[in-house]
TORKOLTI-303760 format. One record per residue (C-alpha): residue in three letters; x, y, z; residue number from 0. Coordinates in nm, 4 decimals. Example, Ala and Ser with C-alpha at 12.3 -4.5 7.8 and 13.67 -1.06 7.14 Angstrom:
["ALA", [1.2300, -0.4500, 0.7800], 0]
["SER", [1.3670, -0.1060, 0.7140], 1]
END
This chain:
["UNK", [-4.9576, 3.4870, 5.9724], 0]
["UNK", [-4.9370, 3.5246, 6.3818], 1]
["UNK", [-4.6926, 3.7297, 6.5319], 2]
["UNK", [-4.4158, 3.5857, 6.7168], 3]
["UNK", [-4.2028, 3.7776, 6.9977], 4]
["UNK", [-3.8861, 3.7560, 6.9979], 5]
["UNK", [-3.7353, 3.6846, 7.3641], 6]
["UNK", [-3.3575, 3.7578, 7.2778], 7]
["UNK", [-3.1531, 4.0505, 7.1823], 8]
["UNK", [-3.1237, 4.1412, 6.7863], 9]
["UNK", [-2.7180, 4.1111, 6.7497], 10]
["UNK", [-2.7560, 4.0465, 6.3724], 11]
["UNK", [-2.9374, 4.0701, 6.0491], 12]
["UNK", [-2.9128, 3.9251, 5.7239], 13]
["UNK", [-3.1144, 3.9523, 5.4286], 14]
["UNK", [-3.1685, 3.6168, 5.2636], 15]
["UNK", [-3.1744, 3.6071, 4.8864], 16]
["UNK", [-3.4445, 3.4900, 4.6845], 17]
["UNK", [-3.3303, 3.0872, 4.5727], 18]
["UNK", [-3.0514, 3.0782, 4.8461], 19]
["UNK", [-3.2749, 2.8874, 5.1188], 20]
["UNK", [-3.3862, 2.6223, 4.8209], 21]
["UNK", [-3.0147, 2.6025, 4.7396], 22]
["UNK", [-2.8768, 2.5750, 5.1055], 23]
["UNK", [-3.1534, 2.2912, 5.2048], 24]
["UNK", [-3.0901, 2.0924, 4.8704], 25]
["UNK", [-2.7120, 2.0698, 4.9396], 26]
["UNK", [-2.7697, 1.9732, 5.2677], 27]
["UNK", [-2.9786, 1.6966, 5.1872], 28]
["UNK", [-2.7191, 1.5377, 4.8883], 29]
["UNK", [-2.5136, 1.6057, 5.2122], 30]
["UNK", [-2.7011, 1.3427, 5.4326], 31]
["UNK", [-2.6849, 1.1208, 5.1079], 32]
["UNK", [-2.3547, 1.0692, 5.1365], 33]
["UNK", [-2.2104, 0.7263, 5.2691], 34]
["UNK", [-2.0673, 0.7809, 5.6147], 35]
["UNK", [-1.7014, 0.6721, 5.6364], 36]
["UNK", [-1.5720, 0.5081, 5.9489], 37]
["UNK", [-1.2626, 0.5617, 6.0117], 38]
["UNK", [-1.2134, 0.3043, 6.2908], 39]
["UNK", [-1.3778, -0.0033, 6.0654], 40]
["UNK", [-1.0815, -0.2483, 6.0090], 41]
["UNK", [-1.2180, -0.3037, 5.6340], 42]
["UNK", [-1.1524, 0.0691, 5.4790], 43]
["UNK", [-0.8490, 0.0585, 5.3146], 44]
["UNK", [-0.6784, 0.3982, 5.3098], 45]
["UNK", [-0.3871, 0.5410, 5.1017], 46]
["UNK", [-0.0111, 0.5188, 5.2933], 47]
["UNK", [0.2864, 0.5013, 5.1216], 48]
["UNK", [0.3357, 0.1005, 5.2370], 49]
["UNK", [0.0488, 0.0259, 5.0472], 50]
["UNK", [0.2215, -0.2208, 4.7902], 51]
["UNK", [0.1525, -0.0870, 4.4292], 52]
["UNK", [-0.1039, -0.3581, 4.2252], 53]
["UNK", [-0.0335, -0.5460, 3.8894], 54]
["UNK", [-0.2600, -0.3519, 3.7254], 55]
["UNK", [-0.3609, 0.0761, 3.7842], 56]
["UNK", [-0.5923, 0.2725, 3.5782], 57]
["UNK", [-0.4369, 0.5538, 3.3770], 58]
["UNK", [-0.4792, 0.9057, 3.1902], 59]
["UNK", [-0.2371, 1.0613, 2.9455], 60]
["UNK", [-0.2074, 1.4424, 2.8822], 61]
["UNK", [-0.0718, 1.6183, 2.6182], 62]
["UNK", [0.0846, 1.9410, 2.7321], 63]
["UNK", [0.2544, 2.1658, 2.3696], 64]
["UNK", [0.4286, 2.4808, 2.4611], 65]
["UNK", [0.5567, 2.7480, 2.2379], 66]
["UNK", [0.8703, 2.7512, 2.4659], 67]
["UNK", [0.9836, 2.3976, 2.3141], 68]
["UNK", [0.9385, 2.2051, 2.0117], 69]
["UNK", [0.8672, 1.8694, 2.1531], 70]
["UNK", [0.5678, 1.8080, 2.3565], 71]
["UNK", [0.5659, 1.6442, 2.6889], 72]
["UNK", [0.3177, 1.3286, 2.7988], 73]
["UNK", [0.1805, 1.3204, 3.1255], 74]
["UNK", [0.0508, 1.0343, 3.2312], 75]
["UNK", [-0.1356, 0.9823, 3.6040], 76]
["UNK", [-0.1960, 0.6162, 3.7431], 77]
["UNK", [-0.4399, 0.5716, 3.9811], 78]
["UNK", [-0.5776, 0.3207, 4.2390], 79]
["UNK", [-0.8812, 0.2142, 4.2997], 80]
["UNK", [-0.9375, 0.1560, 4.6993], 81]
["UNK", [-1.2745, -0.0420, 4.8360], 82]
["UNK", [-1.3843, -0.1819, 4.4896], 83]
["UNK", [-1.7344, -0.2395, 4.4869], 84]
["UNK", [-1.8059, -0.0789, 4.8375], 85]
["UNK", [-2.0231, 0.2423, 4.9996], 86]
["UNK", [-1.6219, 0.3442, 5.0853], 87]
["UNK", [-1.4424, 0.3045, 4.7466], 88]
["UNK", [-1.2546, 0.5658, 4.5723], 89]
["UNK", [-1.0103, 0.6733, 4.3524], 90]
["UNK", [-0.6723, 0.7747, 4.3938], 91]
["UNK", [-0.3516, 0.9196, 4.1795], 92]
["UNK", [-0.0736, 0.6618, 4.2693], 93]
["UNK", [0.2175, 0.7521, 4.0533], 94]
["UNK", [0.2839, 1.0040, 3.7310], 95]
["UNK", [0.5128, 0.9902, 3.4779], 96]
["UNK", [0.6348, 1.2644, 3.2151], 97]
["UNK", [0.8095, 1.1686, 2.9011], 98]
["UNK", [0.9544, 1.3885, 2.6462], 99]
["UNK", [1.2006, 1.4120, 2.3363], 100]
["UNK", [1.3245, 1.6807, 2.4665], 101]
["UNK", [1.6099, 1.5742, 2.6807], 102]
["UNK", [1.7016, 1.9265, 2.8334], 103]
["UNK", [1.5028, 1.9320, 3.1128], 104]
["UNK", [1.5581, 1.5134, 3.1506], 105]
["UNK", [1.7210, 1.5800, 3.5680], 106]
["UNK", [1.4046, 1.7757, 3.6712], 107]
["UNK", [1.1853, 1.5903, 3.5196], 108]
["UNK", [1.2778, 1.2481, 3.6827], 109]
["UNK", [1.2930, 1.4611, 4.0160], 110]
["UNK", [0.9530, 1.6125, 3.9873], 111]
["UNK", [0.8056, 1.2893, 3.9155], 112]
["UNK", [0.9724, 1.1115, 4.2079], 113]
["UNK", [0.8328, 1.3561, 4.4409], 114]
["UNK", [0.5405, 1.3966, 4.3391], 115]
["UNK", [0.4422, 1.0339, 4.3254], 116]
["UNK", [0.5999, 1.0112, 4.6592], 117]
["UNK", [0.3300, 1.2800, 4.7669], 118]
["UNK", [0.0925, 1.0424, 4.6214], 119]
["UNK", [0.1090, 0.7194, 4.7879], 120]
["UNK", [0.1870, 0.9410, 5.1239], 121]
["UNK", [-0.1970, 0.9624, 5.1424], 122]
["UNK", [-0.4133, 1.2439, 5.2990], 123]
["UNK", [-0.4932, 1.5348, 5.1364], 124]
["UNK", [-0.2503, 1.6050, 4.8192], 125]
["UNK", [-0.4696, 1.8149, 4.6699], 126]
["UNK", [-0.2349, 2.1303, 4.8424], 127]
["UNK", [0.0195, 2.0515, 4.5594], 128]
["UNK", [-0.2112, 2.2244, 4.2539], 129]
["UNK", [-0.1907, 2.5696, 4.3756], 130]
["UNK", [0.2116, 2.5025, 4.4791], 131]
["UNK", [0.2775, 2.3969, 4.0968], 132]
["UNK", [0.0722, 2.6479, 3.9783], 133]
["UNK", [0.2343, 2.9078, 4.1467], 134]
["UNK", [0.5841, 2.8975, 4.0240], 135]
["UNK", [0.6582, 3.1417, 3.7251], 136]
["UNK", [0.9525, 3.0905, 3.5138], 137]
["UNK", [1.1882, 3.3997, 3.5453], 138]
["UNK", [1.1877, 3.3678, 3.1240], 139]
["UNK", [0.8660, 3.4521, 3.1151], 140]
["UNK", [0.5472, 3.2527, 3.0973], 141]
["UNK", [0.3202, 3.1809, 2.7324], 142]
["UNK", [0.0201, 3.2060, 2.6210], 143]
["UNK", [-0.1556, 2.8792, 2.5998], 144]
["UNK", [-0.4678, 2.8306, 2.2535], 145]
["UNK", [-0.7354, 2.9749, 2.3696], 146]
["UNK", [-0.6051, 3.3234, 2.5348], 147]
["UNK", [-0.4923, 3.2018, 2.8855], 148]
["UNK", [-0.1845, 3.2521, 3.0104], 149]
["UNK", [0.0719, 2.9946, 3.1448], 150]
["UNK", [0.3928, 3.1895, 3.3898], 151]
["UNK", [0.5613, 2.8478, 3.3638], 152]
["UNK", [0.5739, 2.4707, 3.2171], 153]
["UNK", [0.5219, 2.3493, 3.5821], 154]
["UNK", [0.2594, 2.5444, 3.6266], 155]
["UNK", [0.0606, 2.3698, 3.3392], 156]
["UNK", [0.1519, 2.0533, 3.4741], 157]
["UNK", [-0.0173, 2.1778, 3.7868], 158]
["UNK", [-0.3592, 2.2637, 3.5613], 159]
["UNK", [-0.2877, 1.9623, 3.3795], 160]
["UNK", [-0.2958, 1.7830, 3.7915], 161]
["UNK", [-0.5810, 1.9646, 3.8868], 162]
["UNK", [-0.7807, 1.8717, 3.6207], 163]
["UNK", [-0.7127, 1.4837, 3.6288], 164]
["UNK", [-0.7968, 1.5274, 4.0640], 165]
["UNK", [-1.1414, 1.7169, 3.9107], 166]
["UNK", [-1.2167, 1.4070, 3.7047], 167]
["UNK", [-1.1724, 1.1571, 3.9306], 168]
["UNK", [-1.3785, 1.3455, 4.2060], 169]
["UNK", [-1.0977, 1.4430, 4.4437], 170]
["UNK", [-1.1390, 1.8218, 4.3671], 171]
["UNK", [-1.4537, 2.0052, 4.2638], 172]
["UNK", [-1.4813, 2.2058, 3.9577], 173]
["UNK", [-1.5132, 2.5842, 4.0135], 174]
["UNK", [-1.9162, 2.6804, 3.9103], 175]
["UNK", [-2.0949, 2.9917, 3.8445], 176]
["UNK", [-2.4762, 3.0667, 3.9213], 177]
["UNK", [-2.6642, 3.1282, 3.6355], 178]
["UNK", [-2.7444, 3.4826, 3.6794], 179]
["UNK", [-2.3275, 3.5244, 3.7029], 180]
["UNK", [-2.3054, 3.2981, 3.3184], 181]
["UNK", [-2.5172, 3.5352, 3.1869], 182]
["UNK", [-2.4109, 3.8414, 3.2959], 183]
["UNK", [-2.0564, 3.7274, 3.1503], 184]
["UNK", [-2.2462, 3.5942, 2.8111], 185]
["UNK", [-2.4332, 3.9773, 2.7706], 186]
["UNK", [-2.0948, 4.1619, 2.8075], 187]
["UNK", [-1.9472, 3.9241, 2.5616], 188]
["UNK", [-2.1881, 3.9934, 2.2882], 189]
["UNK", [-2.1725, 4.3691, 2.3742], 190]
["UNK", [-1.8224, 4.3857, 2.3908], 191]
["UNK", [-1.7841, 4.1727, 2.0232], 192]
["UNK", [-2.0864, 4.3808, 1.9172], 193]
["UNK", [-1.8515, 4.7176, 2.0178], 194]
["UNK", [-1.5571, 4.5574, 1.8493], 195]
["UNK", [-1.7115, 4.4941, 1.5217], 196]
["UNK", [-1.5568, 4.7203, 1.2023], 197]
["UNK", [-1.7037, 4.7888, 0.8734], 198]
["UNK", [-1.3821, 4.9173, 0.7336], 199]
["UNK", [-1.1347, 4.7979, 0.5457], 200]
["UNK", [-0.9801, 4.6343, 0.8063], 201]
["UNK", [-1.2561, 4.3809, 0.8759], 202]
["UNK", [-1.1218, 4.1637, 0.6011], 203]
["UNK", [-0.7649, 4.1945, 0.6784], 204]
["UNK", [-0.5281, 3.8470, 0.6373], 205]
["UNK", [-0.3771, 3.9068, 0.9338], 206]
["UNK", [-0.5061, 3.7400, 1.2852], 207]
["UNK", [-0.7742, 3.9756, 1.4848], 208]
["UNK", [-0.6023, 4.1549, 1.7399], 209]
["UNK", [-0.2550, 4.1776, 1.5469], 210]
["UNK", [-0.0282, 4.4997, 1.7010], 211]
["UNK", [0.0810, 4.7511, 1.4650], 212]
["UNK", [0.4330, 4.7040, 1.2542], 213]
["UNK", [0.7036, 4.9601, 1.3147], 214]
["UNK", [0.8934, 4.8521, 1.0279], 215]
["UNK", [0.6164, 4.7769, 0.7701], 216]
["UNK", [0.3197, 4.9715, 0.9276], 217]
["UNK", [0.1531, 4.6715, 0.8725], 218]
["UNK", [-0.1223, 4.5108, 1.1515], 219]
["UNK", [0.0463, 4.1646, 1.1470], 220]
["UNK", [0.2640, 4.1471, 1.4629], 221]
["UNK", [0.1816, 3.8479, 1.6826], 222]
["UNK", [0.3037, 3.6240, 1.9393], 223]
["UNK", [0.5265, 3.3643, 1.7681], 224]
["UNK", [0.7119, 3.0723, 2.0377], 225]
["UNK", [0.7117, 3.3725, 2.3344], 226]
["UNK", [0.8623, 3.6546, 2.0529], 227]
["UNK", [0.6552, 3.9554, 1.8861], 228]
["UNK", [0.7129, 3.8639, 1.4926], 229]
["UNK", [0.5502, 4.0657, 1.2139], 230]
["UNK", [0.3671, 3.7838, 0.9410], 231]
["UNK", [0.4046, 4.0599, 0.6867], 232]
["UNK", [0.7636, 4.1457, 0.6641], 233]
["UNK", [0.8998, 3.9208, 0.9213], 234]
["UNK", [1.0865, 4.1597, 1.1654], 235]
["UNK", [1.0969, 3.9865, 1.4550], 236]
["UNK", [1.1939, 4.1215, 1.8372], 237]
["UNK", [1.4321, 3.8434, 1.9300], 238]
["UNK", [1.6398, 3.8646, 1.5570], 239]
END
């Protein structure tokens, strides 16, 4: 290998890590795969809100069940399908609807849906209104969700439950980790359920893993019940 002098001033040094050249040359080059879109071609059809709506839009329902109510709410997303068969065509959310039996919340509802579809066929980037829905927290209190993660608000689901339909249809891209990061988080896992393991009598206990303590009944059975701390042994419940 032959030297090389260096003519310029040394301002600044960084170390590059072994796999992050491969990684930075292979996404530029699905980069320069990419079709190039011209804005100025009269053909391209772009989302505006006088684009007239078609006979027929392709759709997605969600289920969103909350321990908060006892009647589950439907979301359903229509989207349109601009430059059909061209290097320029792609999907967009049009409109959404959310129907429910539970008529409580009917006013809000019909607003939310209003704007939001108005946000929709406004074009440009709506991806902004994810992390606005998923920021409002319900002064209630939020709810745990199956699965362990934790919802502050209904209209904060319903901003998961957006952000996941704009991940499908390519607007947004799903969150990844490296592999060195998966496993790191897969070795603590097993260490930490290796650590949590019991040989007592308390490893075949009828009550959920992770159940609190009773106060009434001494009893490892209190749980999270629709948002209130109930015992399943003797039923004392915070909320009466």
């Amino acid at each position: 290998m032959s030297a090389r002098k260096i003519e310029k001033k040394i301002t600044k040094v960084r170390v590059v890590k072994p796999g992050e050249k491969e990684k930075a040359e292979a996404e530029a080059a699905a980069k320069a795969k990419e079709p190039v879109v011209d804005a100025r071609s009269p053909n391209v059809i772009w989302m505006h809100e006088k684009l007239e709506r078609p006979e027929e839009l392709i759709g997605s329902t969600y289920k969103i069940k909350t321990p908060v109510s006892d009647h589950a709410m439907y979301v359903t997303i229509n989207d349109i399908l601009l430059n059909e068969g061209t290097v320029h065509e792609s999907r967009r959310p049009f409109e959404i609807f959310i129907n429910s039996k539970n008529l409580d919340h009917y006013q809000w509802i019909v607003a939310l849906t209003r704007i939001i579809s108005a946000v929709f066929r406004k074009g440009g980037d709506v991806t902004f209104m994810v992390e606005e829905l998923k920021a409002v927290f319900d002064p209630r209190g939020g709810y745990w969700q199956a699965g362990g993660k934790f919802m502050p608000s209904i209209i904060a689901e319903l901003g998961h439950v957006i952000e996941k339909h704009m991940q499908k249809i390519g607007l947004l891209r799903k969150p990844e980790m490296d592999e060195h990061r998966l496993k790191l988080i897969e070795d603590k896992r097993r260490e930490y359920e290796a650590q949590q393991k019991q040989q007592d009598a308390f490893a075949k206990a009828d009550y959920p893993q992770g159940a609190q303590l009773c106060l009434k009944c001494s009893t490892a059975a209190v749980v999270m019940m629709d948002g209130c701390m109930t015992c399943l042994n003797c039923g004392d419940s915070k909320c009466g």
